[in-house]
C-alpha positions as CSV (number, residue, x, y, z in Angstrom):
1,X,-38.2,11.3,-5.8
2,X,-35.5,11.8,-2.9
3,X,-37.0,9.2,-0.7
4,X,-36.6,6.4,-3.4
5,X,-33.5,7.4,-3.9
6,X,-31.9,7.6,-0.6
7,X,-33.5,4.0,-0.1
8,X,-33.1,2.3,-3.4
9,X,-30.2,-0.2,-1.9
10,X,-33.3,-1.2,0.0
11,X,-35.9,-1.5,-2.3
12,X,-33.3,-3.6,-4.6
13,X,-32.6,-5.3,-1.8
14,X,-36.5,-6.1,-0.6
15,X,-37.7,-7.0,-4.4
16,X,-35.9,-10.1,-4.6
17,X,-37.2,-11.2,-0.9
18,X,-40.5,-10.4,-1.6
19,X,-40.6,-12.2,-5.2
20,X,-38.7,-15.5,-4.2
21,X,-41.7,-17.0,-2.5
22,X,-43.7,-16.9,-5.6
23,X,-41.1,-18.3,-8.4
24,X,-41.5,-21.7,-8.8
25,X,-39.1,-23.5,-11.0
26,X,-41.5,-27.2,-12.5
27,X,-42.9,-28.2,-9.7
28,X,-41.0,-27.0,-6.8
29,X,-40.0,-23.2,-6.1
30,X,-36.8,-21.5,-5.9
31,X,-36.7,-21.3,-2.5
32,X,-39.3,-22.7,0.0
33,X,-38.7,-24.3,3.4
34,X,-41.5,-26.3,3.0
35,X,-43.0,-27.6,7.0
36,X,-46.6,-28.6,5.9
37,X,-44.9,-31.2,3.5
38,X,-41.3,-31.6,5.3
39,X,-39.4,-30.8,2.0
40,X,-36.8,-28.2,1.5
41,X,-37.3,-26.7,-2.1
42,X,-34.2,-24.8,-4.2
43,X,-33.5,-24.0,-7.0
44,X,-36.5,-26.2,-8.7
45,X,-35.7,-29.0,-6.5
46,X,-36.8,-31.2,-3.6
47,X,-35.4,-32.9,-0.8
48,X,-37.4,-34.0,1.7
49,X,-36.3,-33.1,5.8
50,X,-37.9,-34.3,8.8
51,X,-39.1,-31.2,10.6
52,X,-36.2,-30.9,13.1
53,X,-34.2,-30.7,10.7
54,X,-35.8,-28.2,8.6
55,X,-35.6,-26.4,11.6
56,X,-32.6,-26.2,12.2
57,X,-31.8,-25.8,8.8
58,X,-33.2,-22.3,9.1
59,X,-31.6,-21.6,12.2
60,X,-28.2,-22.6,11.1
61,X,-28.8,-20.3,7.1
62,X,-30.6,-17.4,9.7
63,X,-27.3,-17.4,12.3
64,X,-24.6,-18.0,9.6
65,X,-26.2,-15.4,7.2
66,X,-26.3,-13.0,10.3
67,X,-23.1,-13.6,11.7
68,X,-21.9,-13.0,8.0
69,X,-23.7,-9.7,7.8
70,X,-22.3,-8.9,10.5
71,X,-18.6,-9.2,9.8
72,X,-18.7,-7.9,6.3
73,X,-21.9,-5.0,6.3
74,X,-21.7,-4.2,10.1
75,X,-23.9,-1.7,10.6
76,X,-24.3,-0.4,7.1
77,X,-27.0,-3.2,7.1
78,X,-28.9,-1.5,9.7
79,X,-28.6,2.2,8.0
80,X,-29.5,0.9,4.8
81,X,-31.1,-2.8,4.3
82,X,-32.9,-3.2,7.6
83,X,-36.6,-2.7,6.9
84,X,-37.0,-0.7,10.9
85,X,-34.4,2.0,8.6
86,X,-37.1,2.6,5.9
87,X,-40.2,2.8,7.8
88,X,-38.0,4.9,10.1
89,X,-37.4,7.3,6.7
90,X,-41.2,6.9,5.9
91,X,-42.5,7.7,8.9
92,X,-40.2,10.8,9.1
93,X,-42.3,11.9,6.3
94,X,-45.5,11.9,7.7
95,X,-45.1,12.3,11.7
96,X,-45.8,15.7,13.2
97,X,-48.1,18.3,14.2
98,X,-47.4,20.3,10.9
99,X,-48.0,17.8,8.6
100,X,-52.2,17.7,7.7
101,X,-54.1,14.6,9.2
102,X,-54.6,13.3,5.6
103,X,-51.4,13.0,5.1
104,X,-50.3,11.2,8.1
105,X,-53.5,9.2,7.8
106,X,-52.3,7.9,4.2
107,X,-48.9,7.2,5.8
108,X,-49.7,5.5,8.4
109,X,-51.8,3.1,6.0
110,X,-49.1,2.7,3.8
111,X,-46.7,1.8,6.5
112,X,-49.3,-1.1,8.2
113,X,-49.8,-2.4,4.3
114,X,-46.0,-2.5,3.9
115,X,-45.3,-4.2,7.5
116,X,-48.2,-6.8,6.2
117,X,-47.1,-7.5,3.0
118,X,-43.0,-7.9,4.2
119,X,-44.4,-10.3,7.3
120,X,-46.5,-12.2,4.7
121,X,-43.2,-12.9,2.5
122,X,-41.4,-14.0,5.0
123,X,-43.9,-16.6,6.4
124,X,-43.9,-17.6,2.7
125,X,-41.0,-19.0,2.5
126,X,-41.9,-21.6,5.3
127,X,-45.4,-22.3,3.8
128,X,-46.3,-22.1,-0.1
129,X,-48.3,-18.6,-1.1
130,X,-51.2,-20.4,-2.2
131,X,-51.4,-22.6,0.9
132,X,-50.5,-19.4,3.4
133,X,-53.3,-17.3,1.2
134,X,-56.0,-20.1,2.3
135,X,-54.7,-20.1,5.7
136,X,-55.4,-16.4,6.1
137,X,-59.3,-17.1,4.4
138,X,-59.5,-19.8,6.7
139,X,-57.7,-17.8,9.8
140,X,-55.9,-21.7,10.1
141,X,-52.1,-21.2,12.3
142,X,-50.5,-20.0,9.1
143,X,-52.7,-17.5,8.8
144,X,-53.4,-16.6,12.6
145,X,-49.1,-16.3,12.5
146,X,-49.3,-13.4,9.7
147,X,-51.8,-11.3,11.5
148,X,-49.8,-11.8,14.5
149,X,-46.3,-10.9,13.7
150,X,-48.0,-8.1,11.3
151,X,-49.7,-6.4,14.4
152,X,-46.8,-6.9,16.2
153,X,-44.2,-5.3,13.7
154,X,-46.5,-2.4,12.8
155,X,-47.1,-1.8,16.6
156,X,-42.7,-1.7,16.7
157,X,-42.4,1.0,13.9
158,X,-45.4,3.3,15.6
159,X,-44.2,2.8,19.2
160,X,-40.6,1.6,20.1
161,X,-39.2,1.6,16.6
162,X,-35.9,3.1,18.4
163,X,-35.9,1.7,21.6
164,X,-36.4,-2.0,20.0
165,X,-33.0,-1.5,17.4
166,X,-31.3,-0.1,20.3
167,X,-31.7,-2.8,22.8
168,X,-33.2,-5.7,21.1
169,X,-32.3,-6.2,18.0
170,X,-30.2,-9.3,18.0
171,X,-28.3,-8.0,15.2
172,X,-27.6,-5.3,17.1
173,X,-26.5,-6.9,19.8
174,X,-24.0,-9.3,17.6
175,X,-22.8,-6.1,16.0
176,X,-21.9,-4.8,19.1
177,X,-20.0,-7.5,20.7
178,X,-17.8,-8.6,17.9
179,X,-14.5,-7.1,18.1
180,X,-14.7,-4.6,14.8
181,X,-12.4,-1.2,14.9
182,X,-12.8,-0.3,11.7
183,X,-16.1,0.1,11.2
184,X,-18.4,2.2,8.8
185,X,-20.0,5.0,10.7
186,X,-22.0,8.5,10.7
187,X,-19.4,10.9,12.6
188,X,-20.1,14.5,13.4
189,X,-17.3,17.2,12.7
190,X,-17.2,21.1,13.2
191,X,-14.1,22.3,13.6
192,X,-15.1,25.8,12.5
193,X,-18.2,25.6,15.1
194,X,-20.6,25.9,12.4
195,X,-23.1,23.8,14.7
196,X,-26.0,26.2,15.6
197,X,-27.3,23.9,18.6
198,X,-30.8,23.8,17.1
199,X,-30.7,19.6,18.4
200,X,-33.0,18.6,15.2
201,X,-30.4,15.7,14.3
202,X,-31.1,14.8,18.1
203,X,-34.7,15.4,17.8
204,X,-35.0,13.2,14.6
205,X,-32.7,10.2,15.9
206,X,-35.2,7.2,16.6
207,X,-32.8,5.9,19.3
208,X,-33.4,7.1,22.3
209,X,-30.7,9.7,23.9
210,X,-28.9,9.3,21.1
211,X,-26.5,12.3,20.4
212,X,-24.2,12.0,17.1
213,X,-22.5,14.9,18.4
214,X,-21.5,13.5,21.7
215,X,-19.1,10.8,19.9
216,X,-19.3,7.1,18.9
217,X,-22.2,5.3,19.6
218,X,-22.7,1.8,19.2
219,X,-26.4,1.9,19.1
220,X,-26.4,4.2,16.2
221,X,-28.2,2.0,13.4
222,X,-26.7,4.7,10.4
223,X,-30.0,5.5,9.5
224,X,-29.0,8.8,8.1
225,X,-31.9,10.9,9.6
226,X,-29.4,13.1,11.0
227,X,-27.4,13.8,8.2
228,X,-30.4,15.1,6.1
229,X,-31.9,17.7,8.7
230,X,-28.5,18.9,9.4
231,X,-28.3,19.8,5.5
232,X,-31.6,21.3,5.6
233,X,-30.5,23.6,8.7
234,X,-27.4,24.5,6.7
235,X,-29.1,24.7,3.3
236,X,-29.0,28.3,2.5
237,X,-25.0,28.3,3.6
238,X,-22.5,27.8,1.6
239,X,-21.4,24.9,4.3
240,X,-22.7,21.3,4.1
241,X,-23.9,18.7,6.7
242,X,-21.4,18.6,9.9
243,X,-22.5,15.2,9.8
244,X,-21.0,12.4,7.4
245,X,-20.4,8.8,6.6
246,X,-17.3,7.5,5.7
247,X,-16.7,7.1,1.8
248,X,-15.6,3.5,1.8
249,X,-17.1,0.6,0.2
250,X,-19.9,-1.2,1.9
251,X,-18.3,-4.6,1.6
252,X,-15.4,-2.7,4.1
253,X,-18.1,-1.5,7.0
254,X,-17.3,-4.2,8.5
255,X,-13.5,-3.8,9.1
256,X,-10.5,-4.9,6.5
257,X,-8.8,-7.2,8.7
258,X,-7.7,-10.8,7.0
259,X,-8.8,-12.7,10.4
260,X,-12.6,-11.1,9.3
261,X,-12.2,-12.7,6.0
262,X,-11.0,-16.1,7.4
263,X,-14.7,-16.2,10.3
264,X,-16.2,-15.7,6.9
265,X,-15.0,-18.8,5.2
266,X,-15.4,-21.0,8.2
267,X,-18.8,-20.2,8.7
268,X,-19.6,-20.8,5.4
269,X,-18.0,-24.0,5.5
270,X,-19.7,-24.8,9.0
271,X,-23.2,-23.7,7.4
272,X,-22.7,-26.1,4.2
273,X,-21.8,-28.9,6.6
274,X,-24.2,-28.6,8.5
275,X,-27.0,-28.1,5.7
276,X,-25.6,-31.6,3.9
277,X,-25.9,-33.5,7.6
278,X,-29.7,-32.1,8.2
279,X,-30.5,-32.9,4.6
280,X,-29.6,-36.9,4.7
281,X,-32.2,-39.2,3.8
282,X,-31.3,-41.1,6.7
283,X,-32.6,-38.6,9.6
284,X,-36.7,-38.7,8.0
285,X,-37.9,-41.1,11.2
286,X,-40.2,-38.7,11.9
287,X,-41.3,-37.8,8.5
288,X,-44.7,-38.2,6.4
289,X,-42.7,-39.6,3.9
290,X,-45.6,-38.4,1.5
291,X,-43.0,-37.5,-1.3
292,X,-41.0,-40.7,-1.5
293,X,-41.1,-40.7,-5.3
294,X,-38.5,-38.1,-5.1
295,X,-36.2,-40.7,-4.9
């Protein structure tokens, strides 16, 4: 099928982020910020964290990990890993007034189940799945936060899908501030003026007044949408899409400068510093303590 293939980089991607929260390696799991019992779990072990410091243990593996992301992928993450990308493809398939009600009824179920299930993973990997499954039985905070965050992302891909990865997205926002010239990009070309003006790339674009044909555009998030109605239009011809992306290496998007590799390391090295101070048994004031015997 077309779709999984133009999206199997995400689905690889997505597996593994979805499966992590229920591996479990003896008695701890593979990865697990764990706040009910202030422990972080990895790779089958434990240390235990007051929760401050689990805290900002996320926040210091979420901002390094995105500033990363953002140097190396750039945007390619957005047109290709982001989950707003594939629901953007998905709903593509279903949305408009040609398509039967069944079938936009079916996809508009699958997208809500697949919102659900991607919220629920990633509130799993602050909360075990078997104690986050009885928080949603017994509709405790856990639980009331899945529902939440689920209503609230499947409300984002039906009605500002664009409009949030154009102006909110903070990963957007890094993207666009950090001083990249090289990066990986959708650019439109027609030097023969094949173009026949029809505006479906513009039509299909989730960001808002967003015209590939007009030039760079920072907030483009390489979706791709346009590229594949421009080779339907030009399907019969012998001419392909007047839209393309760049064929370079995704670990390139980002840019090939050696000051780009050198933020890398350091953050890496700040992020792993700052990991190792959180995680000394010294800073567990505040802690249950309830796991003491794992030292």
């Amino acid at each position: 099928m077309k779709f999984l293939r133009d999206n199997r980089l995400f689905l690889a991607f997505s597996i593994p982020l979805v499966a992590i929260p229920w591996i479990t390696i003896g008695n701890f799991h593979l990865l697990l910020f764990n706040f009910p019992h202030n422990r972080f779990e990895f790779g089958g072990f434990a240390v235990e964290m007051e929760t401050y410091a689990l805290i900002g243990t996320v926040v210091t593996l979420g901002l390094g990990t995105t500033l990363i992301a953002a140097l190396s992928l750039s945007r390619f993450y957005c047109g290709t890993l982001c989950p707003n990308t594939f629901f953007a493809h998905l709903f593509s398939l279903v949305k408009g007034k040609r398509r039967r009600f069944v079938t936009r009824l079916i996809g508009f179920i699958l997208i809500a189940v697949l919102s659900s299930a991607l919220v629920f993973s990633v509130v799993a990997y602050g909360i075990s799945t078997a104690e986050l499954i009885i928080a949603l039985q017994t509709l405790s905070s856990a639980g009331w936060l899945v529902i939440v965050l689920s209503i609230l992302m499947i409300a984002e891909v039906f009605m500002i899908q664009g409009w949030y990865c154009a102006y909110l997205c903070p990963y957007g926002a890094i993207c666009a501030i950090l001083p990249i010239e090289d990066r990986l990009m959708y650019t439109y070309t027609d030097p023969e003026h094949h173009c026949t003006g029809c505006g479906r790339c513009v039509k299909i674009c989730p960001i808002p007044d967003l015209d590939i044909r007009a030039g760079f555009d920072i907030r483009c998030i390489q979706c791709g949408l346009c590229e594949a109605v421009c080779e339907k239009t030009f399907a019969k011809l012998p001419i392909t899409s007047l839209i393309h992306l760049p064929n370079r290496s995704f670990l390139r998007a980002g840019g090939k400068s050696r000051g780009i590799f050198i933020a890398i390391v350091m953050i890496i090295i700040l992020m792993s510093g700052s990991i190792f101070f959180l995680s000394d048994t010294n800073r567990l004031d505040s802690c249950r303590l309830e796991n003491r015997f794992l030292y």
